[in-house]
C-alpha positions as CSV (number, residue, x, y, z in Angstrom):
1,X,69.9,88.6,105.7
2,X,68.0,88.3,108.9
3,X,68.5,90.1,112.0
4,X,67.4,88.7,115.4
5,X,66.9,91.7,118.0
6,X,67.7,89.0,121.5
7,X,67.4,91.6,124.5
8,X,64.7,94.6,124.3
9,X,65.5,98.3,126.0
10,X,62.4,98.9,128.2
11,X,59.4,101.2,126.8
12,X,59.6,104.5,128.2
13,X,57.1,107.4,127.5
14,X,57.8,111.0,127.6
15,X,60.9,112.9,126.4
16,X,62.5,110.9,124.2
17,X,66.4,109.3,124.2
18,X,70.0,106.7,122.2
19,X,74.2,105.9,122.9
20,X,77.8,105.6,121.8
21,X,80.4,103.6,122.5
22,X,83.6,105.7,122.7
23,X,86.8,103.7,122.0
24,X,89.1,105.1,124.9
25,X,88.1,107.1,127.6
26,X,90.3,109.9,127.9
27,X,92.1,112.2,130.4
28,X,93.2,115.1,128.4
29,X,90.1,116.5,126.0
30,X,91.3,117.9,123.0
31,X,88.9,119.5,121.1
32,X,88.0,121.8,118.4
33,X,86.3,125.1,120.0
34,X,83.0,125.8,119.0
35,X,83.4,128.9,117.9
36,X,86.4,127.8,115.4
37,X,84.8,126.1,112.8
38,X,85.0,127.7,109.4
39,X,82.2,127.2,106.7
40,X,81.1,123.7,106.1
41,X,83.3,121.8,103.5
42,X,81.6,121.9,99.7
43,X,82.2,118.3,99.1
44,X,81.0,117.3,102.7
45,X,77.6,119.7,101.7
46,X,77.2,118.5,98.9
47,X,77.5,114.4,99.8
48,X,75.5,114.6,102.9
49,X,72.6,116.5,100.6
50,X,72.7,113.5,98.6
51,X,72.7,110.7,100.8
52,X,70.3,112.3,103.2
53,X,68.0,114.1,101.0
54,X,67.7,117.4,102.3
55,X,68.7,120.6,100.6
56,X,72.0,122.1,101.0
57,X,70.9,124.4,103.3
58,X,70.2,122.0,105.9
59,X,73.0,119.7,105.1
60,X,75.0,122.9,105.7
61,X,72.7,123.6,108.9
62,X,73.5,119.7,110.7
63,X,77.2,119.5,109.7
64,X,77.7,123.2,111.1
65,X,75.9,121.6,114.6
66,X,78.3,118.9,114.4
67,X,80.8,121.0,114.2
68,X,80.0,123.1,116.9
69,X,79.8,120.4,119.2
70,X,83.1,118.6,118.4
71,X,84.1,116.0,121.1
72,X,80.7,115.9,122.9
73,X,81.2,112.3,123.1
74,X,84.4,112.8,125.1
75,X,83.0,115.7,127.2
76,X,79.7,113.9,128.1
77,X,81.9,111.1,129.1
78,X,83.7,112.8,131.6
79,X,80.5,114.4,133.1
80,X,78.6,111.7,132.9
81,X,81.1,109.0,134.4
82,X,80.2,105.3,135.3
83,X,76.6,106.8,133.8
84,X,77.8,107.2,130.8
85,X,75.7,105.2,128.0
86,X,77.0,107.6,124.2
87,X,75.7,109.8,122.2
88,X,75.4,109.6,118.2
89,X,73.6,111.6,115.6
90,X,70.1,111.0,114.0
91,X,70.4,112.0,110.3
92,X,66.9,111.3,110.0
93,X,65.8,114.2,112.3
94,X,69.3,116.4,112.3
95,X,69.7,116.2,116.1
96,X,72.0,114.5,118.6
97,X,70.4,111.9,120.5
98,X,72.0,111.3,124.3
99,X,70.5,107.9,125.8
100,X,70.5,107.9,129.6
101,X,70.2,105.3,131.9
102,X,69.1,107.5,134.9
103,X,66.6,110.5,134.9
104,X,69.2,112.2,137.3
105,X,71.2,112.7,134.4
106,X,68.8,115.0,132.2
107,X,70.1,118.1,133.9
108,X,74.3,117.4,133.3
109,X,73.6,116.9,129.6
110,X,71.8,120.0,129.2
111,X,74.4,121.8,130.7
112,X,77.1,120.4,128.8
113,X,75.6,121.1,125.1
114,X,74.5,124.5,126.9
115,X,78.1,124.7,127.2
116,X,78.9,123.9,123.5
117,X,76.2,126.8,122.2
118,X,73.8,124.0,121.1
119,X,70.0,125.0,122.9
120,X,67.5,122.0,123.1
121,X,66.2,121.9,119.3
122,X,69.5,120.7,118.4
123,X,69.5,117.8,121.0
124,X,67.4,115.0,122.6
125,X,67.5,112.5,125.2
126,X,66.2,108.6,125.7
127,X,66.4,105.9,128.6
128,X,68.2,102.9,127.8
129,X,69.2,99.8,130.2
130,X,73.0,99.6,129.7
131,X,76.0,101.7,129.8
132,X,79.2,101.8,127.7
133,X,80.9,99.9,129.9
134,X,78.0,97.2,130.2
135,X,77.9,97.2,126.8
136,X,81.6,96.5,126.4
137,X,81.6,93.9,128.7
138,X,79.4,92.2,126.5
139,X,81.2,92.3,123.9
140,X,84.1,91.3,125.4
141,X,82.7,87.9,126.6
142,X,81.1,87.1,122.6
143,X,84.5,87.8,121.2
144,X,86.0,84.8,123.7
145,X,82.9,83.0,122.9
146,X,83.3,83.6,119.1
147,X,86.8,82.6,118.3
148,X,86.0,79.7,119.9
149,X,82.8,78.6,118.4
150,X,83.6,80.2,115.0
151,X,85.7,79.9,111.8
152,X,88.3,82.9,111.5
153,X,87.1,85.8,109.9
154,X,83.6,84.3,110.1
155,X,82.3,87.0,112.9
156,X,82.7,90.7,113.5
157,X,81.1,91.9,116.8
158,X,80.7,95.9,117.1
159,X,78.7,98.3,119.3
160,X,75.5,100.6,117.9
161,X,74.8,103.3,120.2
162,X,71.3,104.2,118.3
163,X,70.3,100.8,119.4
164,X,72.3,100.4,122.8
165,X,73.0,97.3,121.9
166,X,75.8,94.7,120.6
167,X,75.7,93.5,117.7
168,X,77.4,89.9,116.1
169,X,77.4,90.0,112.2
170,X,77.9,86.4,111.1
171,X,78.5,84.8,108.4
172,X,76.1,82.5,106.7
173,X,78.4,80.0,105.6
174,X,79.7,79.4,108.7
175,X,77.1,76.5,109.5
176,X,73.5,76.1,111.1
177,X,75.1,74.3,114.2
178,X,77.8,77.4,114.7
179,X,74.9,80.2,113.9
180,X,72.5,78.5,116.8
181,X,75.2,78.5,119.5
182,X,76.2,82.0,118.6
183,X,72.3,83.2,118.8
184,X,71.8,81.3,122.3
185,X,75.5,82.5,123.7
186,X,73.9,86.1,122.9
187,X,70.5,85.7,124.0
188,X,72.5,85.0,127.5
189,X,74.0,88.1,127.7
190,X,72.3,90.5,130.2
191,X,72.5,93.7,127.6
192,X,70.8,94.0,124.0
193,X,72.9,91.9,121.5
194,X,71.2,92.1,117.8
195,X,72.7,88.8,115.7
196,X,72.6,89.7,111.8
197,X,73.7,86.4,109.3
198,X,75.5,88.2,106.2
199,X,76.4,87.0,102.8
200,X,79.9,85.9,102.9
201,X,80.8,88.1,100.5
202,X,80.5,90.9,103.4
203,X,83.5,89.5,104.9
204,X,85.9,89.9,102.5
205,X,88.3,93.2,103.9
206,X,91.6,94.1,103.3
207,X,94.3,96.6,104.9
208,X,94.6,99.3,102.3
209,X,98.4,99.7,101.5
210,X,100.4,99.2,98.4
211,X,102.9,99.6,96.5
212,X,101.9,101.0,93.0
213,X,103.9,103.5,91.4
214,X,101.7,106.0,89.5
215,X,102.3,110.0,89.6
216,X,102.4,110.5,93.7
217,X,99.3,112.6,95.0
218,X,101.5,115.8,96.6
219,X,101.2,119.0,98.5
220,X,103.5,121.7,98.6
221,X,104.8,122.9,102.3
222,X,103.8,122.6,104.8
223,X,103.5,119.3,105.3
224,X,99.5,117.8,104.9
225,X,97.9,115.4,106.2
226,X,96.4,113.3,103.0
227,X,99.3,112.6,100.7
228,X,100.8,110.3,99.4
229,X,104.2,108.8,101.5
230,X,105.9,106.3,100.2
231,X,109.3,104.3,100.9
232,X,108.8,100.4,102.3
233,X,105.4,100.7,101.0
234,X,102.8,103.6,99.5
235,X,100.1,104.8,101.8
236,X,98.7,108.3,102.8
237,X,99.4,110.8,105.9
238,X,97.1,111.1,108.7
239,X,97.6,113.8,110.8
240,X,100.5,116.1,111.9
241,X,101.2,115.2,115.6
242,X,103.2,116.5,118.8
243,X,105.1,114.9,121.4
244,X,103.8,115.4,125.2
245,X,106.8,115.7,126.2
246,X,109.7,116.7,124.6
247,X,107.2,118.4,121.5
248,X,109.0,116.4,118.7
249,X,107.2,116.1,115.3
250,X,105.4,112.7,113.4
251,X,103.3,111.7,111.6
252,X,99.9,109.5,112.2
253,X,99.2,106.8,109.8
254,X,98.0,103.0,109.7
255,X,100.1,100.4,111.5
256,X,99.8,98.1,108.5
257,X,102.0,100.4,106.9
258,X,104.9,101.0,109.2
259,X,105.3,97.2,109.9
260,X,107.6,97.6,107.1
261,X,110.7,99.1,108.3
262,X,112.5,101.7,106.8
263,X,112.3,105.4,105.8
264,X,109.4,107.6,105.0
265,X,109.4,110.1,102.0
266,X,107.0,112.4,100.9
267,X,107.0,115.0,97.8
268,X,105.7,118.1,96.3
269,X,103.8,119.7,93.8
270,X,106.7,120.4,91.6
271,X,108.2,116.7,92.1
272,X,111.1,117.5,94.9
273,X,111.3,114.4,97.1
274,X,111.7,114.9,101.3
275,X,112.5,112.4,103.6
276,X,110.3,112.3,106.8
277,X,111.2,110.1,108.8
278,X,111.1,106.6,110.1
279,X,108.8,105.1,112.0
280,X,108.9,105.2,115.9
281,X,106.1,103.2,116.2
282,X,103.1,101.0,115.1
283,X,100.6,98.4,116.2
284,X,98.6,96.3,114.2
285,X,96.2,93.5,115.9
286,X,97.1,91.7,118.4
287,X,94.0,93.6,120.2
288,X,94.5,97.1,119.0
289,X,93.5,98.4,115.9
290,X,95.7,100.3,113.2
291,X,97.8,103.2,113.8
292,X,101.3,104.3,114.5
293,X,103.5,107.3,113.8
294,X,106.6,108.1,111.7
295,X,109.5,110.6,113.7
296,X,109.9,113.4,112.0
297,X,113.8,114.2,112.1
298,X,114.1,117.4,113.9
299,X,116.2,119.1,111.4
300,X,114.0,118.0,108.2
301,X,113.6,120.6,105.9
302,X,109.1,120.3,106.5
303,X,109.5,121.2,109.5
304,X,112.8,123.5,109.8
305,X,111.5,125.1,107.0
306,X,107.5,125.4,107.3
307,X,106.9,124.3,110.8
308,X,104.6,121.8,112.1
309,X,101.3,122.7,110.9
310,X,97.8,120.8,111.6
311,X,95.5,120.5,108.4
312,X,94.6,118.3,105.7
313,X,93.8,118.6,102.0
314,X,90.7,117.9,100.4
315,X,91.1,116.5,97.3
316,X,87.9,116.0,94.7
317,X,85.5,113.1,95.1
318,X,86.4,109.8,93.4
319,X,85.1,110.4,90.2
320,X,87.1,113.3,90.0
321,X,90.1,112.1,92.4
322,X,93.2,114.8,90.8
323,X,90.5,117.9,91.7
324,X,91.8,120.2,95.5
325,X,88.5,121.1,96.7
326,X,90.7,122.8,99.8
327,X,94.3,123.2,100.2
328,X,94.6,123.7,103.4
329,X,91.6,122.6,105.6
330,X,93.1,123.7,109.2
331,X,93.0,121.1,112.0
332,X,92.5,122.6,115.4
333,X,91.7,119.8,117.8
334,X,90.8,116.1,117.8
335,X,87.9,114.6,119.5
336,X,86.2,111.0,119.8
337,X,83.9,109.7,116.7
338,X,80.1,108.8,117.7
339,X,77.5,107.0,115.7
340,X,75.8,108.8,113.0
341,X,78.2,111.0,112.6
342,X,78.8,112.8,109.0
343,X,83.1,112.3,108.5
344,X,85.4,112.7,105.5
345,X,88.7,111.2,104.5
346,X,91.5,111.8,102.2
347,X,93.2,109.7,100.6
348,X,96.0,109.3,97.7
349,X,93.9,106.6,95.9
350,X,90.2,108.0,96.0
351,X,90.5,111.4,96.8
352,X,88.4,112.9,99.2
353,X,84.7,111.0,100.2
354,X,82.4,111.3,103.2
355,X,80.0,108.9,104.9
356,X,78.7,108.1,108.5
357,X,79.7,106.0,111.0
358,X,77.7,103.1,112.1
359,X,79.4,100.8,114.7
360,X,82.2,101.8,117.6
361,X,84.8,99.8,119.1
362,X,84.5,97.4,116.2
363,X,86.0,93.7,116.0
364,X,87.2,92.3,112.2
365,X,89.5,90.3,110.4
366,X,91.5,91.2,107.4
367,X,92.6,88.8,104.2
368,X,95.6,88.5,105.9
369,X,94.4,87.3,109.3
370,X,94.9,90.0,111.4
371,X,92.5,90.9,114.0
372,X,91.8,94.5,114.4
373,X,89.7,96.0,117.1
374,X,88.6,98.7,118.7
375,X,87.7,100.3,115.2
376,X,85.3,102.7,113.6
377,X,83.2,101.7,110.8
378,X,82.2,104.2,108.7
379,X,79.5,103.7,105.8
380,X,79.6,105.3,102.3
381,X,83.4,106.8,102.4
382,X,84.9,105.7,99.2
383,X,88.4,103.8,99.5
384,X,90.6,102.4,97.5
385,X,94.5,100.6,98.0
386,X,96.4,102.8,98.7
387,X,94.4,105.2,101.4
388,X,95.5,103.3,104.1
389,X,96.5,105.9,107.0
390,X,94.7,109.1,105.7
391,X,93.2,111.5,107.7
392,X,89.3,111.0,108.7
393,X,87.9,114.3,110.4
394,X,84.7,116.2,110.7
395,X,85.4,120.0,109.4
396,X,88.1,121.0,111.5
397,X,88.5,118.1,113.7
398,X,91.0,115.1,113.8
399,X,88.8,112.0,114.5
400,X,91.0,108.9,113.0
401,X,93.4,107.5,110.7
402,X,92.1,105.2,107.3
403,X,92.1,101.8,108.0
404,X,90.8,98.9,105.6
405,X,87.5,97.6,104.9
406,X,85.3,95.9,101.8
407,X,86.7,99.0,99.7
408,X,84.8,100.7,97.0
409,X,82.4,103.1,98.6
410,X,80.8,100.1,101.2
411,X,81.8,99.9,105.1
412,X,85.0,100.3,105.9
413,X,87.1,101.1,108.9
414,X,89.3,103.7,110.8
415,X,91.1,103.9,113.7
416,X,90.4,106.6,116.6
417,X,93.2,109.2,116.8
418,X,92.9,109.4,120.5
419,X,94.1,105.0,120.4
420,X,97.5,106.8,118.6
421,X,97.6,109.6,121.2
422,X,97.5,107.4,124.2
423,X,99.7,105.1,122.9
424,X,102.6,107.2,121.7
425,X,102.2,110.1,124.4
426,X,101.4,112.5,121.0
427,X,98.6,114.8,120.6
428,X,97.1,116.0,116.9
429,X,99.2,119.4,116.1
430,X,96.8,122.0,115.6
431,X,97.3,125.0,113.0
């Protein structure tokens, strides 16, 4: 593999700084409060301990920061405005990093993590050269460029806030004539645009739905987000959501799934079968990513019953997949993802797994030819067919819905919750 850095951020000395790319931008901020975060998630702990190699006191320590600034990407956003160039996480150090492409700025950002309860050891800043929306435009103008140059499914084209830069992941089959007109049509690009050649192999990524019929991964009432539903096909709940404005009740899971018409079901613990719903609607490609929702019928026995709760179950990691590590893991507000930081999914296939996201506002292509953008990738979350729509969240906060990927415990990718929210005119339901 060999990775070609085209357009260099500027040296700058002094107080250090880095940058996300949030998918939407958007005008209601739902969030978790800072002060509403329980203790960290065992498995989550546990994981990050692992990958990160720190004790679990300070895995405990960085996710419990993370935590207590849920939807700092959005809120830095608005503050920040046409300034705005991310934020993400640096594992290596345990701090958020907030790249800035005007000193003027130093003083908003302070005040908004002052805001969030985090003082300056838990944050830092750097100058970069572009913004988001630079950035974006950038990537915008090497997709055109791409699908015409390239072979389908031969390019992905994402955005790395640690690195303010684009970056084109191409594969190495595609030919030498192909990889030298991508590399120049980057190097013209006014931002930083990093061009890495991958082993075909890496391009190999599927939707996760299916339609095998083993015993169904259930919950008991109410109803969960993470478990199994099942009817046209077999995929997992997302999140519980909320109409704007009428406040009726669905579901969040991956488009792929409800492209198949029909009703929704799911079960529990004891085996009794409920029918949720049908779907009201979904996208799928066709520039959007992966995500949709299922009406819940008003007088269905989860919610008439139960009520309309927010939270997700965390079921054990994959090598012990039938394992409930937490019941009921309450939801109480949804936020933007940013890179580098530490999220966990659910699903009915794999259980419950955890890994950090890498890219925003990603660009792939699925085995079946679909185009899906404006995705998450997310590194080290295990998956398997079958997960497809479960609920990705930090702690107590809704971030996206399971999309697809290479599988396994690789990269693989989700779809921002606030894409479904500004689509459908929902909102996550909190608990």
């Amino acid at each position: 593999m060999s990775t070609v850095d085209l357009v260099l951020s500027r040296p700058r000395l002094g107080r250090s700084r880095g940058l996300l790319a949030a998918t939407f931008v958007m005008a209601l901020l739902r969030v978790a409060p800072a002060d509403a975060a329980e203790s960290q998630d065992p498995l989550a702990v546990d994981e990050y301990a692992r990958r990160y190699e720190v004790t679990p006191s300070e895995a405990d320590a960085r996710l419990e920061l993370q935590a207590k600034a849920a939807g700092i990407a959005n809120a830095l956003s608005n503050r920040l405005g046409t300034d705005f160039a991310g934020v993400w996480f640096d594992n290596a150090k345990g701090q958020f990093v907030v790249p800035l492409v005007s000193d003027k700025d130093d003083a908003a950002v302070a005040k908004q993590f002052a805001e969030y309860g985090v003082d300056e050891s838990g944050y830092r800043t750097t100058l970069v050269d572009s913004t988001i929306a630079e950035l974006q435009a950038s990537q915008r103008r090497l997709i055109e460029a791409g699908e015409k140059q390239l072979p389908e499914g031969g390019v992905r084209i994402g955005i790395d806030p640690s690195t303010n830069s684009v970056v084109v992941e191409i594969s190495s089959d595609v030919g030498a004539e192909n990889l030298a007109a991508a590399r120049a049509r980057a190097a013209a690009e006014p931002t930083r645009v990093k061009v890495v050649e991958k082993d075909p192999q890496a391009f190999v990524e599927d939707a996760q739905a299916c339609t095998w019929n083993s015993e169904r991964r259930a919950c008991d009432p109410p109803f969960h987000g993470g478990v199994e539903i099942y009817g046209p096909t077999t995929c997992t709940s997302g999140f519980a959501a909320t109409g704007n404005a009428f406040g009726n009740s669905f579901v969040m899971t991956a488009g792929h799934c409800l492209s198949h018409p029909g009703a929704w079901w799911a079960q529990t613990s004891n085996g009794y079968q409920n029918e949720l719903g049908t779907q009201e609607g979904y996208f799928y490609g066709g520039g959007n990513g992966d995500g949709g929702v299922i009406r819940v019928q008003n007088s269905n026995w989860w919610v008439k019953e139960w009520g309309w709760r927010g939270h997700v179950v965390i079921w054990g990691p994959p090598s012990n997949p039938a394992a409930v590590q937490n019941a009921s893991n309450p939801i109480y507000g949804s936020a933007s993802s940013y890179v580098g930081e530490y999220v966990c999914h659910s699903g009915r296939s794999s259980g419950s797994s955890c890994g950090t996201v890498t890219q925003l506002n990603f660009k792939t292509t699925y085995g079946d030819g679909t185009r899906v953008e404006h995705m998450t990738r997310v590194n080290g979350a295990c998956a398997e067919p079958g997960d497809s729509g479960g609920s990705v969240y930090a702690g107590n906060t809704a971030l996206g819905v399971w999309s697809g990927g290479q599988g396994a415990c690789a990269e693989n990718n989700y779809t921002e919750v606030h894409e479904i929210e500004s689509i459908y005119g929902v909102h996550v339901t909190t608990w």
